[in-house]
Backbone as numpy.savetxt, mean C-alpha at the origin, in Angstrom:
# Nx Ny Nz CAx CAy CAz Cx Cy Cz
0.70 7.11 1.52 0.12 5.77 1.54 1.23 4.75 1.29
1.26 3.36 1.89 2.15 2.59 1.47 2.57 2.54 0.22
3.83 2.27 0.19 4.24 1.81 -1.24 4.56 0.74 -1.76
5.47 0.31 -2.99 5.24 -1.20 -3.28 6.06 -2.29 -2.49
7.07 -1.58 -1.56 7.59 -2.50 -0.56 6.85 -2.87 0.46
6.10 -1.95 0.78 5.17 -2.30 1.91 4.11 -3.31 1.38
3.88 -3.16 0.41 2.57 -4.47 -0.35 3.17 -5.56 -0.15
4.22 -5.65 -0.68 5.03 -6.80 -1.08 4.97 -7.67 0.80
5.38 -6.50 1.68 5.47 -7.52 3.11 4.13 -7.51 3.03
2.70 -6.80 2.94 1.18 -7.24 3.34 1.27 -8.49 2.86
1.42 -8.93 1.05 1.12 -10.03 0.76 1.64 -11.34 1.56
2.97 -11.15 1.60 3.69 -12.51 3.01 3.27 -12.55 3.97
2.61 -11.59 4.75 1.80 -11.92 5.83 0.32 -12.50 5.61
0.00 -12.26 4.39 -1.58 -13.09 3.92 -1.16 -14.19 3.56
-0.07 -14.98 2.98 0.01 -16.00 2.37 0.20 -17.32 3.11
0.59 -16.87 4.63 0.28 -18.14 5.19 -1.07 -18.63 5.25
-2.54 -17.44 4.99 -3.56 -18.08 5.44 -4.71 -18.72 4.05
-3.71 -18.54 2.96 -3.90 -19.30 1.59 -4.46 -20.42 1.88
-5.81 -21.10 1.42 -5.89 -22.43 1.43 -7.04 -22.55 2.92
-6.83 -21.20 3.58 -7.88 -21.84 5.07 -9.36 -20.71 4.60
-10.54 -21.39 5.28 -11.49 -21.01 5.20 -12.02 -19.66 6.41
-12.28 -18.62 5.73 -13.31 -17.62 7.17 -14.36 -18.39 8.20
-13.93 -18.06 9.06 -14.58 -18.89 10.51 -15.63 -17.66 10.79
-15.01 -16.37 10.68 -15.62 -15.39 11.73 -15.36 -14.16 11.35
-15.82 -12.84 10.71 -15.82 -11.71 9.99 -15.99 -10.45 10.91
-15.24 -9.49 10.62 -15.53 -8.58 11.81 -15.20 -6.93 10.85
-15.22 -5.88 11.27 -14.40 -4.74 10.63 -15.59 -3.63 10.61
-14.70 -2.55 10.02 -16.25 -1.21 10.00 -16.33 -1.19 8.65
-16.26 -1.63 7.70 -15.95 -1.06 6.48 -17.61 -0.88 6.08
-17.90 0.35 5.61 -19.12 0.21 4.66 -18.89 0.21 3.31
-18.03 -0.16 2.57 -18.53 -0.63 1.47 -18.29 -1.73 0.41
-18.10 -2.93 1.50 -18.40 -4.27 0.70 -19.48 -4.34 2.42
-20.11 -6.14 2.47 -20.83 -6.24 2.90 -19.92 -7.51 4.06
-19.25 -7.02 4.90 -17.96 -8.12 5.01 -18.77 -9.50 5.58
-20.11 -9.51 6.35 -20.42 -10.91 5.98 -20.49 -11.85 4.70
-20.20 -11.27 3.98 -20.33 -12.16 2.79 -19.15 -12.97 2.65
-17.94 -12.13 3.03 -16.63 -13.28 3.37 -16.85 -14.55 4.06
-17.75 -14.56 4.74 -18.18 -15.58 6.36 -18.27 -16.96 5.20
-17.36 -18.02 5.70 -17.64 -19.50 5.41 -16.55 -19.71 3.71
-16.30 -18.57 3.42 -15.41 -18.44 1.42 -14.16 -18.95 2.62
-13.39 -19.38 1.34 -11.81 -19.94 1.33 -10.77 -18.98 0.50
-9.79 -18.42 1.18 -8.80 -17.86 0.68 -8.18 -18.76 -0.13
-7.96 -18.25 -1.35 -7.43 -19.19 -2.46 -6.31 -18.31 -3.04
-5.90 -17.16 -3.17 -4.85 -16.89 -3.57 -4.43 -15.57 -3.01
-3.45 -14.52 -3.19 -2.85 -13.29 -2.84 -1.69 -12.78 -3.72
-2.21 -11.97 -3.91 -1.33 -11.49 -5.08 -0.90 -9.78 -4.92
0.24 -9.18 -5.31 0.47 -7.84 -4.99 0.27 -6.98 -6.54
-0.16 -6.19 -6.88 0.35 -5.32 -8.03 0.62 -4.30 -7.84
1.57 -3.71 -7.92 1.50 -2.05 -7.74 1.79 -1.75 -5.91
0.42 -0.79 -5.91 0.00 -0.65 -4.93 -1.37 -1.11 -4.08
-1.19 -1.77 -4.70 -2.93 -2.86 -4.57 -2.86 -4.13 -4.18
-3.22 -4.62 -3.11 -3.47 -6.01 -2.83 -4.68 -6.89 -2.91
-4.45 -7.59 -3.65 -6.15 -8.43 -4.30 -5.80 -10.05 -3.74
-7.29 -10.36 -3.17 -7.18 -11.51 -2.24 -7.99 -12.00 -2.68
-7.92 -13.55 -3.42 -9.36 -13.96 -4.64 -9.83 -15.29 -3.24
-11.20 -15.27 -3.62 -11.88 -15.98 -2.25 -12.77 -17.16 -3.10
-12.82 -17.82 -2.61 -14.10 -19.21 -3.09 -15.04 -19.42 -1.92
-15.86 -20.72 -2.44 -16.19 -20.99 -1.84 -16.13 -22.13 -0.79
-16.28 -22.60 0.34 -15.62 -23.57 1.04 -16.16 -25.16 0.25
-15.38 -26.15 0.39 -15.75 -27.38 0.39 -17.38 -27.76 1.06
-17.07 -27.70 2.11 -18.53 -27.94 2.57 -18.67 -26.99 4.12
-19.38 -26.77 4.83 -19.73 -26.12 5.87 -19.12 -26.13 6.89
-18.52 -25.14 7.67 -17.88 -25.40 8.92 -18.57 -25.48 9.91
-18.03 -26.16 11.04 -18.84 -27.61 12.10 -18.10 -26.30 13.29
-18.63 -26.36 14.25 -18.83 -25.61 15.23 -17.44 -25.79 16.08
-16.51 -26.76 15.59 -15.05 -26.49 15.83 -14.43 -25.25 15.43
-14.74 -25.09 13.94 -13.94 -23.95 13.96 -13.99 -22.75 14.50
-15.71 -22.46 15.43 -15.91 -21.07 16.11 -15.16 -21.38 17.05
-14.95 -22.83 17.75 -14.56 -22.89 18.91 -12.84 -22.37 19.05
-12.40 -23.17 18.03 -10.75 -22.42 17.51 -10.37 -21.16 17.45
-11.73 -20.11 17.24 -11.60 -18.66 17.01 -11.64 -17.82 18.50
-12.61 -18.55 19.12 -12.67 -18.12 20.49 -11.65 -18.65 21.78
-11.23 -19.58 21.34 -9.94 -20.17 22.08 -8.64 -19.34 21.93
-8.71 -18.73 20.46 -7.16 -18.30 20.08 -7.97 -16.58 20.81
-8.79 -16.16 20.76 -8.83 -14.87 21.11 -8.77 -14.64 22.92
-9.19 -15.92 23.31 -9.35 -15.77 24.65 -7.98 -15.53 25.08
-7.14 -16.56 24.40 -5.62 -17.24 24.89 -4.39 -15.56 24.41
-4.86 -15.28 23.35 -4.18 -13.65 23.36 -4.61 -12.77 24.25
-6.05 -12.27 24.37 -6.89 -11.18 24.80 -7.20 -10.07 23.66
-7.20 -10.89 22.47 -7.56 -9.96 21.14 -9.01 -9.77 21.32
-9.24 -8.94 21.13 -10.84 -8.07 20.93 -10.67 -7.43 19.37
-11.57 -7.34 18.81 -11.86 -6.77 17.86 -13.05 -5.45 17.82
-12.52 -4.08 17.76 -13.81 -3.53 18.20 -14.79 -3.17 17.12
-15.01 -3.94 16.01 -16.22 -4.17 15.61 -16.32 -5.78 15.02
-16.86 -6.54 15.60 -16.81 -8.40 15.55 -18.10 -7.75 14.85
-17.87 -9.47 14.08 -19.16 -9.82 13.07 -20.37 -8.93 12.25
-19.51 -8.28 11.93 -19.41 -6.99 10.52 -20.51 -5.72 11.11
-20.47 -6.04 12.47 -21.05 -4.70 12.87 -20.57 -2.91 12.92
-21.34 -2.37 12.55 -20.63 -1.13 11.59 -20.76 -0.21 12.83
-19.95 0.53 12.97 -19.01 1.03 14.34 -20.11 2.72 14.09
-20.00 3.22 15.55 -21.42 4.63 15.36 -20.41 5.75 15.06
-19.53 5.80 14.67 -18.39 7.01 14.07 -18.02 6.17 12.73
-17.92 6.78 11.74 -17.53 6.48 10.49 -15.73 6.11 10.47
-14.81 5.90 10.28 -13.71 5.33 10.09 -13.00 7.22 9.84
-12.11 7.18 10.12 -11.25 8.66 9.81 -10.81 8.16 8.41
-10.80 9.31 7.53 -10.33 9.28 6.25 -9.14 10.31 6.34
-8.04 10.66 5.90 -7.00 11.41 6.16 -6.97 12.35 5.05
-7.35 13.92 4.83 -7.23 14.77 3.91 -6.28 14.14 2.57
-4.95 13.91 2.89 -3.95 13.22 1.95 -4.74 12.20 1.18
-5.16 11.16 1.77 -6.02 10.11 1.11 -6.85 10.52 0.16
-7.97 11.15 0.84 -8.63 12.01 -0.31 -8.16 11.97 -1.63
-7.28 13.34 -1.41 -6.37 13.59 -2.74 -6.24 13.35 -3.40
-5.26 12.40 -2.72 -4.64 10.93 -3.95 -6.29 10.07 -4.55
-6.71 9.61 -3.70 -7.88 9.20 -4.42 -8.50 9.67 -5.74
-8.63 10.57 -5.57 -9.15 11.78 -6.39 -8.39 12.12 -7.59
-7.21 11.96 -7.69 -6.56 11.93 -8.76 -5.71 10.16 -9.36
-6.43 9.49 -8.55 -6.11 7.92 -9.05 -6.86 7.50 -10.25
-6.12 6.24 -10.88 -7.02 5.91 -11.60 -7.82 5.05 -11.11
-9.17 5.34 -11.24 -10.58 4.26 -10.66 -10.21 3.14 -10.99
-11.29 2.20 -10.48 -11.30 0.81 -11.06 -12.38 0.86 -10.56
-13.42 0.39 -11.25 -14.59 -0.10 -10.91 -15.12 -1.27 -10.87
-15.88 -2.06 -9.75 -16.28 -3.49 -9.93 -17.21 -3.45 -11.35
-16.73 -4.77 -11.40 -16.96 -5.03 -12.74 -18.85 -5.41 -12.90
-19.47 -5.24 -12.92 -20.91 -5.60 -12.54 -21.56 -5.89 -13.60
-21.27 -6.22 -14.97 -21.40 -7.46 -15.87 -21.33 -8.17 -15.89
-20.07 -9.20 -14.75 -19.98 -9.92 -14.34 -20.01 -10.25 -12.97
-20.90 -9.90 -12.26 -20.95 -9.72 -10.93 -19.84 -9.30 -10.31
-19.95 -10.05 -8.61 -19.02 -9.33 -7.99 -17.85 -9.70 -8.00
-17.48 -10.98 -8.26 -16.14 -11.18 -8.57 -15.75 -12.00 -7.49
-14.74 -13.00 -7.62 -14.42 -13.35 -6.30 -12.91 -12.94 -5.86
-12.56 -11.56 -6.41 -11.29 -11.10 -5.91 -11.61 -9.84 -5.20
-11.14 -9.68 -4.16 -11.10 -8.39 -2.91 -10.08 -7.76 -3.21
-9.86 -6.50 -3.92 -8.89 -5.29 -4.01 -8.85 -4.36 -2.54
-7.67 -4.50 -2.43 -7.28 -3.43 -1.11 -6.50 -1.80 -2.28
-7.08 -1.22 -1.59 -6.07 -0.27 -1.77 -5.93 0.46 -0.45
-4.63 0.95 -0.07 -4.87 1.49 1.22 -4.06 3.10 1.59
-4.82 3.58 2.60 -4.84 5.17 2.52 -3.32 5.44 3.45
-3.11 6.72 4.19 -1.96 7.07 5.38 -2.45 6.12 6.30
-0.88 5.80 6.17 -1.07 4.68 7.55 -1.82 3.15 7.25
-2.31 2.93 6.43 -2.83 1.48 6.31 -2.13 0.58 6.33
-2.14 -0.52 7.06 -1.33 -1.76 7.34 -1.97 -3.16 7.19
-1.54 -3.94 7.28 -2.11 -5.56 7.35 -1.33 -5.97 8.89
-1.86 -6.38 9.58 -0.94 -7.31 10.44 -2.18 -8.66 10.92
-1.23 -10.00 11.12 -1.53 -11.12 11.03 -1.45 -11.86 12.92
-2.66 -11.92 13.07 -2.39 -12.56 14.32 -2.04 -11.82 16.03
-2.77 -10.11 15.15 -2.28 -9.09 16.45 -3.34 -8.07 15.96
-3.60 -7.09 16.98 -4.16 -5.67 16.05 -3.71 -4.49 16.96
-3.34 -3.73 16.08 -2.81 -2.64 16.19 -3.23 -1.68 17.71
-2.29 -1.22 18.25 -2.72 -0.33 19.66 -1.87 0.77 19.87
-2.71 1.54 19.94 -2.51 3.20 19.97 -1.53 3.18 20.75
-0.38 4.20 20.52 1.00 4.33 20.74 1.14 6.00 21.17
0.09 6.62 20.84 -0.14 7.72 21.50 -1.41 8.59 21.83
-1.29 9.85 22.14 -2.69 9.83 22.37 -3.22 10.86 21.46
-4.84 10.84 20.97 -4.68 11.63 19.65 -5.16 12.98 19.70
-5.74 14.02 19.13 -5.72 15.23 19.24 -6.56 15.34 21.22
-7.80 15.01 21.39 -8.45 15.12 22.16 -7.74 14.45 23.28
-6.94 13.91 23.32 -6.29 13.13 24.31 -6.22 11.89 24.69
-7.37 11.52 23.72 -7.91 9.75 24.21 -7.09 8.85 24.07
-6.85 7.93 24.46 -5.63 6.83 23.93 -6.75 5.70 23.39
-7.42 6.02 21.82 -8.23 4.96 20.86 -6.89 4.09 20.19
-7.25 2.82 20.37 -6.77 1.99 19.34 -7.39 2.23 17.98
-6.92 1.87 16.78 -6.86 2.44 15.33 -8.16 1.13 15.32
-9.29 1.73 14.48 -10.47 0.38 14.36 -10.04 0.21 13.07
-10.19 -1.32 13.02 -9.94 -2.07 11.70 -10.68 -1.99 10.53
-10.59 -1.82 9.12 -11.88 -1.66 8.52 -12.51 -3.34 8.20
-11.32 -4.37 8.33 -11.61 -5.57 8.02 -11.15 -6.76 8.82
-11.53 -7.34 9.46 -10.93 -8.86 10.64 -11.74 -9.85 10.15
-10.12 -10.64 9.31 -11.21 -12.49 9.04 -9.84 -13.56 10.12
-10.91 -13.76 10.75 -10.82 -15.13 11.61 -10.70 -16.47 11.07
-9.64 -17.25 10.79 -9.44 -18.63 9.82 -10.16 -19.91 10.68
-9.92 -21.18 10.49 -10.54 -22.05 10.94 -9.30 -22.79 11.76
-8.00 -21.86 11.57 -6.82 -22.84 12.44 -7.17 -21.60 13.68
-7.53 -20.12 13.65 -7.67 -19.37 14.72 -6.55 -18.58 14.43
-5.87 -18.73 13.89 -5.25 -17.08 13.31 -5.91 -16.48 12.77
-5.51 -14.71 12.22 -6.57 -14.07 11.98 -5.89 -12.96 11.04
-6.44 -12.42 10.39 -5.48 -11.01 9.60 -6.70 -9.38 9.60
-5.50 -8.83 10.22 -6.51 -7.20 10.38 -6.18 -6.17 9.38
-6.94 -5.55 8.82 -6.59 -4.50 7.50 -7.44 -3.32 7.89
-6.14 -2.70 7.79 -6.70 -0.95 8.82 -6.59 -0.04 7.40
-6.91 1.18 7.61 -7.16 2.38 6.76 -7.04 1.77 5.39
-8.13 1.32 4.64 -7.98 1.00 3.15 -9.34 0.79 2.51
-9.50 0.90 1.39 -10.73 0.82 0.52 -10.52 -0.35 -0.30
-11.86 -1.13 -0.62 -12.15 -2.53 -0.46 -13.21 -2.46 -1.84
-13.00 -2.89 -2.75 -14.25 -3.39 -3.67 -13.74 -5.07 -4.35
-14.77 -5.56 -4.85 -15.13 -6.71 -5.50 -14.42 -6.54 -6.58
-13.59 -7.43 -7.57 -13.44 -7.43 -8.51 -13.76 -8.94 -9.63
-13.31 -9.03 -10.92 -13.17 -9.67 -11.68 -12.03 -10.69 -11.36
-10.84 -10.18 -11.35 -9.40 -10.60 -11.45 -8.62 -9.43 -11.41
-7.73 -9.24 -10.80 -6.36 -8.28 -10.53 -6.26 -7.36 -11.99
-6.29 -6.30 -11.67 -5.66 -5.46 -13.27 -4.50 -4.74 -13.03
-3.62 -5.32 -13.66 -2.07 -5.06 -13.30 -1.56 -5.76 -14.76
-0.16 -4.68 -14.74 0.66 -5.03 -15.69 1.68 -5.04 -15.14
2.55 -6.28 -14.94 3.81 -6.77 -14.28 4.53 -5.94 -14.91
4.46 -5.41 -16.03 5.79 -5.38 -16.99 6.14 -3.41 -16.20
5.11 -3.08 -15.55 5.36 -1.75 -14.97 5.39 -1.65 -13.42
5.66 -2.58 -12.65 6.00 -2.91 -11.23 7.48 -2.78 -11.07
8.00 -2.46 -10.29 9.41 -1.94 -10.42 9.74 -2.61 -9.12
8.95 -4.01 -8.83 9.74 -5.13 -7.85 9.41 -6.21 -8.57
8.75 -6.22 -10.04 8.78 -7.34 -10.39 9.61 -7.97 -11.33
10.21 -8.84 -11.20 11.00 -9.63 -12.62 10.45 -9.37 -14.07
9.43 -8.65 -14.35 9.25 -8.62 -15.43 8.97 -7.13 -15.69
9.29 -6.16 -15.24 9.60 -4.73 -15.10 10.15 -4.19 -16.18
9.52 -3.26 -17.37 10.26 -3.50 -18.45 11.30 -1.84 -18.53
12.09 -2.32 -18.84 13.16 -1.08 -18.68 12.89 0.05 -19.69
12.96 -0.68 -20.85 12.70 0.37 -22.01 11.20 1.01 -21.85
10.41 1.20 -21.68 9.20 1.63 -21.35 9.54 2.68 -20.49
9.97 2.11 -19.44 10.09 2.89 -18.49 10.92 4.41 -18.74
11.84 3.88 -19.15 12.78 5.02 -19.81 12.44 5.90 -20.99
11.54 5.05 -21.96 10.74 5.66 -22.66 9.79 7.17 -22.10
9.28 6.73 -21.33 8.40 7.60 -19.94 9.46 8.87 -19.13
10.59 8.42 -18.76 11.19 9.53 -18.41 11.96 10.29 -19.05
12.09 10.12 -20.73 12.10 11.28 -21.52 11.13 11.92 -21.94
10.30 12.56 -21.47 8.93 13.24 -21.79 9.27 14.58 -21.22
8.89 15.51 -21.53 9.26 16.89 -21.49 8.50 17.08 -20.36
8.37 16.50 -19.33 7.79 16.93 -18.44 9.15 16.43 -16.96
8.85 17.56 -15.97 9.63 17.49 -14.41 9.69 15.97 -14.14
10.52 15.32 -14.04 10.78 14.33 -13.94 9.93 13.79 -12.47
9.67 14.49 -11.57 9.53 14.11 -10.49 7.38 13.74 -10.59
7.22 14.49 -11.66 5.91 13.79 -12.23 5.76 12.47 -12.54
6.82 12.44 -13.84 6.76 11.16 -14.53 6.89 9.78 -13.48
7.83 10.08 -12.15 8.19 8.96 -11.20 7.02 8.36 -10.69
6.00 9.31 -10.68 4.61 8.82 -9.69 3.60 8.79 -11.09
3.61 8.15 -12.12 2.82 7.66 -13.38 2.76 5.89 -12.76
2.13 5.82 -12.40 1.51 3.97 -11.64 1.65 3.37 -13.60
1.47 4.32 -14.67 1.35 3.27 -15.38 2.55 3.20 -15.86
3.98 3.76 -15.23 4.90 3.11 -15.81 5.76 2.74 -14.73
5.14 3.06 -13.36 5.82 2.53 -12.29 5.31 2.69 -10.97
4.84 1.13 -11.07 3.41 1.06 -10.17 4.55 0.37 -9.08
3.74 1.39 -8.08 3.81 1.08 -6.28 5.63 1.82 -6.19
5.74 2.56 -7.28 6.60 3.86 -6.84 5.76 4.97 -6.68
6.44 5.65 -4.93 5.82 6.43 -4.29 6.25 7.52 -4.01
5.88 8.82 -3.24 6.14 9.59 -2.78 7.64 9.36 -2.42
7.75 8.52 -1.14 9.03 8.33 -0.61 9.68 8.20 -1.33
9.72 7.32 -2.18 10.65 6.74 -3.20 11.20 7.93 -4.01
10.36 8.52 -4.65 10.65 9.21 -5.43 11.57 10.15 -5.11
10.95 10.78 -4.25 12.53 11.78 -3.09 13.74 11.18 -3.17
14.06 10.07 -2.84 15.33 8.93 -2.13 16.27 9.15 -3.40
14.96 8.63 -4.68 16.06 8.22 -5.99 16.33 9.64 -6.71
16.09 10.65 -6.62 15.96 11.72 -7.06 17.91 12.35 -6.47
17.77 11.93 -5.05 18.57 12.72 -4.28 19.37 11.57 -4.66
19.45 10.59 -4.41 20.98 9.53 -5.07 21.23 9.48 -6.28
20.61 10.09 -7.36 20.79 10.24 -8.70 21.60 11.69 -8.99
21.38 12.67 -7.67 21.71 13.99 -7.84 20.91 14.81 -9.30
19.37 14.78 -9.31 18.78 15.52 -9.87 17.96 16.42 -9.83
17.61 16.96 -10.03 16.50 18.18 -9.61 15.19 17.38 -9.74
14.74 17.79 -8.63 12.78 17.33 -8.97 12.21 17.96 -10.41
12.11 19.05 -10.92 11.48 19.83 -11.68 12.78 19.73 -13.15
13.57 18.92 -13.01 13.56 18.69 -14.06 13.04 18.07 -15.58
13.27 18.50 -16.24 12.45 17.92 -17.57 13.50 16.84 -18.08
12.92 15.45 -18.36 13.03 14.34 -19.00 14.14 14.54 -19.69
13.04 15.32 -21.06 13.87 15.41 -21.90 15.60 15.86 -22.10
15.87 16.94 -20.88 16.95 17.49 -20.55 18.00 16.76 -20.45
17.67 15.32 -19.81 18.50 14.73 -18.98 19.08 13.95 -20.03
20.30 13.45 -20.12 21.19 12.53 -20.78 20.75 11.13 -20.24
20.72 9.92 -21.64 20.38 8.78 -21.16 21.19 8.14 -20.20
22.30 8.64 -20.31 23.11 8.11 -18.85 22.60 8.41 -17.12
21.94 9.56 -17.00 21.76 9.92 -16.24 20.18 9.59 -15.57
19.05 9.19 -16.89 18.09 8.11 -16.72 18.40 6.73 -16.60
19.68 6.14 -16.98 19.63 5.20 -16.37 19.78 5.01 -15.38
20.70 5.59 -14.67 21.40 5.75 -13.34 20.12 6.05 -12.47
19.12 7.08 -12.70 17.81 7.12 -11.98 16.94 6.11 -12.10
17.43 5.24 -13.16 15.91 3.82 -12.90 17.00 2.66 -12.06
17.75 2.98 -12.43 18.63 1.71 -11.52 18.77 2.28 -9.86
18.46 3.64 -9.54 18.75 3.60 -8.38 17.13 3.77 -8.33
15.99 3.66 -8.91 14.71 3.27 -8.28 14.51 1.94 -7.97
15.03 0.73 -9.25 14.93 -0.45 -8.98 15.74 -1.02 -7.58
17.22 -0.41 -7.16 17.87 -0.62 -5.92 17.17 -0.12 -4.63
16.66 0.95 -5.02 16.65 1.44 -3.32 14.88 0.72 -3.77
14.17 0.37 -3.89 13.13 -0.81 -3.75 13.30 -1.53 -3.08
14.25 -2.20 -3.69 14.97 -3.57 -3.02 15.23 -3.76 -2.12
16.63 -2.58 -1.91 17.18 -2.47 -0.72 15.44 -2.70 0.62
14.79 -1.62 0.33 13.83 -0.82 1.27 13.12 -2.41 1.53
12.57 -3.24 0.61 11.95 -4.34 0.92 12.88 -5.25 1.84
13.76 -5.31 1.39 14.81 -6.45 2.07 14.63 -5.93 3.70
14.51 -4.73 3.99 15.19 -4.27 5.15 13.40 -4.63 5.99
12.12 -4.67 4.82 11.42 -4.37 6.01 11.07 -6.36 6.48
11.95 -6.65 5.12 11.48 -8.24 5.59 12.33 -8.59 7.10
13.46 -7.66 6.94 14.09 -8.21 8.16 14.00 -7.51 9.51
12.89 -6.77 9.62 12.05 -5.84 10.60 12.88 -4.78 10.59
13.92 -4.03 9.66 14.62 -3.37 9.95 13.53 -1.91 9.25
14.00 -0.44 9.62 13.03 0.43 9.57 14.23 1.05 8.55
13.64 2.44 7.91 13.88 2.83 6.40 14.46 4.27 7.19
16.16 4.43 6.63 16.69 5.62 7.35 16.86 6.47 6.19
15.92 7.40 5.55 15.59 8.49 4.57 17.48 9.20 4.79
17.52 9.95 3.32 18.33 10.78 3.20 18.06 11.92 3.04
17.27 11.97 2.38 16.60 13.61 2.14 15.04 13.46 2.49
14.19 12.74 2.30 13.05 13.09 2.93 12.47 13.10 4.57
11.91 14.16 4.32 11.56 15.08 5.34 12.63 15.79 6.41
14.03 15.29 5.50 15.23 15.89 6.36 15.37 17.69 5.67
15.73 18.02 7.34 16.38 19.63 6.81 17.60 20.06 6.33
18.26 18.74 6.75 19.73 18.52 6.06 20.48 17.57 4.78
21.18 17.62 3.94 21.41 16.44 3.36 22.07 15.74 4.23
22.84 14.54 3.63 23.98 13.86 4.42 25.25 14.77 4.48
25.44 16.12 3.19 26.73 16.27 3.39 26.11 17.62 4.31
25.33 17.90 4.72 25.48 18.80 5.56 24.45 20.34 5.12
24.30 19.95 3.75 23.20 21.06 2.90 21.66 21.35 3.31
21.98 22.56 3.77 19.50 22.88 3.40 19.15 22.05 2.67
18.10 21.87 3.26 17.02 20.84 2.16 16.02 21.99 1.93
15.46 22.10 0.42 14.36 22.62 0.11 13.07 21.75 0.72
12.38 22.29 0.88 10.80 21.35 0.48 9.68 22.57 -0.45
9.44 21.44 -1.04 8.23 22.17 -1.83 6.87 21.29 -2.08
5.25 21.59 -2.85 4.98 20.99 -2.71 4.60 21.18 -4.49
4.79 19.91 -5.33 5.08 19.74 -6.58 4.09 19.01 -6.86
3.70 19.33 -8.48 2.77 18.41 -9.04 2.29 19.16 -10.37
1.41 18.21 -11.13 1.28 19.07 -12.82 0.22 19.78 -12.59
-0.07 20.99 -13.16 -1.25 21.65 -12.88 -2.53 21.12 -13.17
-3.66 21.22 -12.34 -4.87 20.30 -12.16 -4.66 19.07 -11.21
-3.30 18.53 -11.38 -3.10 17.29 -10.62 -2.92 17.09 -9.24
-2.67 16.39 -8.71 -2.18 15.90 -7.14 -1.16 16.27 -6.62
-0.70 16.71 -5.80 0.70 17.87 -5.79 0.81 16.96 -4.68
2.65 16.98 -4.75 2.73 16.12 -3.32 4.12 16.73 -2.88
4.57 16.65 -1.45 5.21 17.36 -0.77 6.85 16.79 -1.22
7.37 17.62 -1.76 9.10 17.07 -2.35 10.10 17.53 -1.43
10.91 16.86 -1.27 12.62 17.79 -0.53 13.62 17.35 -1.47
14.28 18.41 -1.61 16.06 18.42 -2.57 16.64 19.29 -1.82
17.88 18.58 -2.55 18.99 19.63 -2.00 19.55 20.39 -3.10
19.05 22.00 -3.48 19.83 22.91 -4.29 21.30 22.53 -4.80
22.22 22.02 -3.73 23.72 21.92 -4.13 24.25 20.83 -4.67
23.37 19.64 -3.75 23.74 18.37 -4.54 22.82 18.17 -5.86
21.72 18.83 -6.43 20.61 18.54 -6.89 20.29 19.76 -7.77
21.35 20.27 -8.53 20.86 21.43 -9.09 20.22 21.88 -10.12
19.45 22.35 -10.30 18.49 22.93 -11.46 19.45 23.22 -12.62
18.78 22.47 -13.88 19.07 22.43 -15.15 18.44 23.68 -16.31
């Protein structure tokens, strides 16, 4: 599932439409009610983690039959279709991806808050493959098991009142209160707290656990975790505790860099050239292991190292 670089570009692509009102609602999702977006005002966007929360109001006063006209002008003038317009729920259920599952399943919940109703903030979280794109929607690039060439259906399309539009594919959607996030454990945010963090990766547990703990380092992922593992030269299954604080630092500083790096590159459309994941080689030329790792009971997820550069302690 995306990680926190990838949030970070969803949110810049929502933030131009800050401030404009829903004209026109479309998507398969069953479980918010997406007409209810129809006529609210995007009022803010915010990233945490791995979660994107989009807080909505309500409009000033009613939109005047310009703005459908703006929606149908800008769709005519592309040839955007949406194949489920005005929250009609599609006769195949949306594909859920085994992986998704999983992870689901071993996440921590959040539940709408329903003491206080529904909230006027929209939590995304999103599964393999989930994207945002602004002003386009996504088209099948190949063809899928059966042969068909389906475009990917959206679970969510809001139509603004200038006639741009934003599409949100493979992701799960509830109501909230307000965002629940702690900056101080985001590892793209300025307020990312080091000692905590490091606190966390002396724990007697395989280090390659502790990397994917959201509560000490939210919207570090799978990928990630591989990248900094192999530029730190450590073993996945090492234990915390083992490791010399020199050698945890050197692993949170090359999580906080290769973040960075990875964001910078996707702001500048540039694509992410892995060193060890899913490679059979290192760079210097070594087997890559793969295995598939995780604490017992938990979510096991697919690792690669390299034995020579990366050796067991």
């Amino acid at each position: 599932m995306p990680e926190g670089p990838s949030l970070r570009k969803f949110q810049l692509l929502t933030s131009p439409f800050v401030g404009q009102a829903v004209a026109k609602v479309g998507g398969s999702s069953r479980k918010i009610n997406v007409n209810d977006l129809n006529a609210l005002r995007l009022q803010d966007s915010q990233v945490h983690g791995k979660n994107l929360y989009l807080a909505f109001v309500a409009a000033e006063g009613p939109l005047g039959p310009a703005a459908e006209e703006t929606v149908l002008r800008t769709e005519a003038a592309s040839g955007a279709s949406c194949p489920a317009q005005g929250g009609q729920e599609q006769a195949c259920a949306p594909q859920t991806h085994p992986q998704d599952v999983r992870e689901l399943q071993h996440s921590q919940p959040e539940v709408p808050d329903a003491a206080e109703g529904l909230g006027n903030w929209l939590r995304f979280h999103f599964g393999l493959f989930g994207s945002v794109r602004a002003n386009e929607f996504s088209r099948a690039n190949k063809a899928n098991k059966r042969g068909d060439w389906k475009d990917p259906i959206p679970r969510l399309v809001l139509h603004f009142e200038s006639g741009g539009f934003l599409v949100f594919y493979n992701c799960r959607m509830h109501w909230c209160s307000s965002p629940r996030a702690d900056p101080t454990s985001d590892i793209l945010s300025a307020e990312f707290h080091r000692g905590r963090a490091l606190d966390a990766l002396r724990a007697p547990d395989p280090i390659c656990y502790t990397l994917l703990d959201q509560r000490y380092f939210s919207g570090l992922g799978n990928i990630i975790k591989n990248e900094i593992l192999y530029l730190a030269k450590i073993h996945p299954l090492t234990k915390g505790s083992l490791l010399a604080s020199s050698d945890l630092e050197r692993l949170l500083d090359c999580a906080v860099q290769f973040s960075s790096d990875w964001l910078h590159s996707k702001l500048h459309g540039k694509g992410l050239h892995p060193q060890i994941y899913q490679k059979e080689q290192c760079p210097l030329g070594h087997a890559v292991m793969k295995g598939t790792l995780g604490p017992s009971g938990g979510f096991k997820r697919l690792t690669w190292w390299c034995p020579q550069c990366q050796p067991a302690v």
